[in-house]
Steps between C-alpha positions, in 0.01 A plus 500: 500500500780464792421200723369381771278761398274566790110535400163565633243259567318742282709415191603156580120407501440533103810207431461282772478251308779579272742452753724160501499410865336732772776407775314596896880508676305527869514210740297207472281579726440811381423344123255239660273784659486653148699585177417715126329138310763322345757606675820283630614563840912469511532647865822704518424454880363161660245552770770408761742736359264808444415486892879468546555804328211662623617402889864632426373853370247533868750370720878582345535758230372558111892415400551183652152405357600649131790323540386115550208604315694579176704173570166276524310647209825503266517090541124490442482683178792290411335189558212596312696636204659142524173308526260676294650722237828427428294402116338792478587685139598848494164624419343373800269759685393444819340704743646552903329589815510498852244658801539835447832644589714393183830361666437169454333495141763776436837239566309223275405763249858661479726170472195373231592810280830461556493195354387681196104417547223750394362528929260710596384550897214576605500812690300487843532115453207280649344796670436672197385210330248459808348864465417432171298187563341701800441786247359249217287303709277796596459570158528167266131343639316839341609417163368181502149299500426185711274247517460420822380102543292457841378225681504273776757294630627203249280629226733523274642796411858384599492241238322723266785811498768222407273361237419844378877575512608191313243601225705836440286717739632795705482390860599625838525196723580672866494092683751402251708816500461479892579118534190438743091428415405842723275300780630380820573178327675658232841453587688281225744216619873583438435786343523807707370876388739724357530833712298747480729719291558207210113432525531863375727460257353207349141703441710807358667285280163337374294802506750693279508217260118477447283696182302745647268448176409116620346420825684336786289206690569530896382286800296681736780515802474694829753774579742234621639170322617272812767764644538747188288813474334536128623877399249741608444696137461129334274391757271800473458449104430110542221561744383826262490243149210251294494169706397178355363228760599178482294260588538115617321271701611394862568119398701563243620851698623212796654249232688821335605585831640185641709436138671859568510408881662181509803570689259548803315163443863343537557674781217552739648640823675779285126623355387463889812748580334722264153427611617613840472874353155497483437423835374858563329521239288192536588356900658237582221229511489565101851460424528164697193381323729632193793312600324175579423492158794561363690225682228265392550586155159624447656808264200550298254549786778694662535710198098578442438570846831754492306663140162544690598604827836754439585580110199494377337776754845715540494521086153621456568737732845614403365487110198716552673764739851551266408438135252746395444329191396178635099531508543548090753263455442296145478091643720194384365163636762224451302163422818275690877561518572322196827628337222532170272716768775763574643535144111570360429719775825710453446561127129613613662754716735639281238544219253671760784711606672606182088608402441670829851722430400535144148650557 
């Protein structure tokens, strides 16, 4: 084979893994909305310089922009060659891309198999890559079978998916994969949500890796994770599968609640910020009865009356309209939220669940 061979997403796919280093030569910018999982970002262009570039070709002329362009993305392939694989043995493989276009994976890709390197670029670059997840998202939830886990607010099922995973379970945890809890407290401290396009890539990259012959355990979510939409085909086949309903009661639902919550017991006026967004929901007479409590530091009456009076109403009714499954749903009461609690309950579910698939 003559490289930089240049290859379809289509055959690339199949040795993804195989490859040495997946090298994303976009800016950084463009890397930190999304990239192919695993892949390195070595921007040819900086963000500063590709909207140089970009300004010179609207406002001068394609040459002039070729020109500094060719000079800028020479000395960054050089410093990269410099940095990061200067150490590389001959029979290093990696793969190249860019957006879409090819001139900038194309100059990395052709000096890299100069070197003498076995390259190959991917042809249609990032945009191709994208199709496919678009393509395989619509098509990847069909194969598989969930276990959807419902229940209230701080009953559990959270803690149960990460027990369930650390036993060896397949699990689908859309809060984690989202960074955010999916209420309007849900938001995580210093850790902000991906976009919506490596929210994607993240479930593609799960979903592909999962054995369609086990079951996958799921959280019951609603169509929308703090600011990321769940995928349309994977939402409709969680709503559509067996649920199992967890079950815990609302003292040890409140203590489970302010252990996870703590961050908002530390800081008070930043859960009344939040509070604020309920204020049409529930007037304002409620939430300053709501924030009086929570600058007292009365959290656990603060909490129960916030179960009884908005989660626990807006879940029955969201469970019972979008889960069809729920009225036969098999039930798991937790006795407490001992760690010994969550690892007995999670080998109960996988032995119901393997029998359920089995029968």
């Amino acid at each position: 084979m003559k490289y930089p061979a240049v290859l379809p997403f289509s055959e690339i796919l199949p040795q993804l893994k195989q490859f040495d280093a997946i090298i994303d030569v976009r800016s950084p910018a463009e890397f930190a909305e999304d990239h192919i999982p695993g892949a390195i970002n070595c921007p040819v262009l900086d963000d500063a310089q590709r909207v140089q570039i970009g300004t010179m070709y609207k406002t001068i002329n394609a040459f002039e922009a070729k020109k500094l362009g060719a000079a800028l993305v020479a000395r960054n392939i050089a410093q990269h060659i410099e940095s990061q694989f200067l150490n590389y043995p001959h029979n290093w493989k990696p793969l190249v891309y860019c957006w879409r276009g090819g001139n900038r994976s194309g100059a990395m890709a052709h000096i890299l198999a100069k070197i003498g390197w076995q390259v190959i670029q991917l042809d249609g670059g990032y945009k191709a890559y994208r199709a496919n997840v678009n393509t395989e998202m619509a098509l990847l939830p069909q194969a598989l079978n969930f276990n959807v886990l419902c229940g209230p607010t701080g009953s559990g099922k959270s803690r149960l998916l990460q027990v369930l995973a650390i036993q060896g379970a397949q699990v689908l945890d859309l809060e984690n994969l989202a960074n955010h809890r999916g209420s309007v407290l849900g938001n995580i401290p210093a850790a902000p949500q991906p976009s919506q396009k490596r929210f994607e890539t993240r479930l593609w990259e799960l979903l592909r890796g999962f054995n369609a012959e086990r079951p996958v355990f799921v959280e019951s979510e609603s169509k929308k994770v703090g600011k990321l939409r769940v995928p349309e085909a994977l939402m409709e086949k969680m709503r559509a599968s067996p649920c199992t309903s967890v079950q815990l009661s609302t003292a040890h639902r409140v203590q489970l609640l302010t252990e996870d919550y703590v961050h908002f017991i530390n800081d008070p006026a930043l859960l009344n910020t939040q509070l604020d967004c309920l204020t049409p929901l529930h007037g304002r007479e409620k939430i300053a009865h709501w924030h009086q409590l929570a600058l007292t530091g009365r959290m656990a009456e603060l909490v129960e009356d916030l179960l009884s009076k908005h989660y626990d109403p807006m879940y029955l009714q969201s469970i019972k309209r979008n889960f069809s499954h729920f009225e036969s749903a098999q039930s798991l009461a937790l006795a407490d939220i001992s760690e010994q609690t969550f690892q007995q309950a999670a080998r109960q579910l996988c032995d119901v669940a393997v029998a359920s698939q089995s029968a």
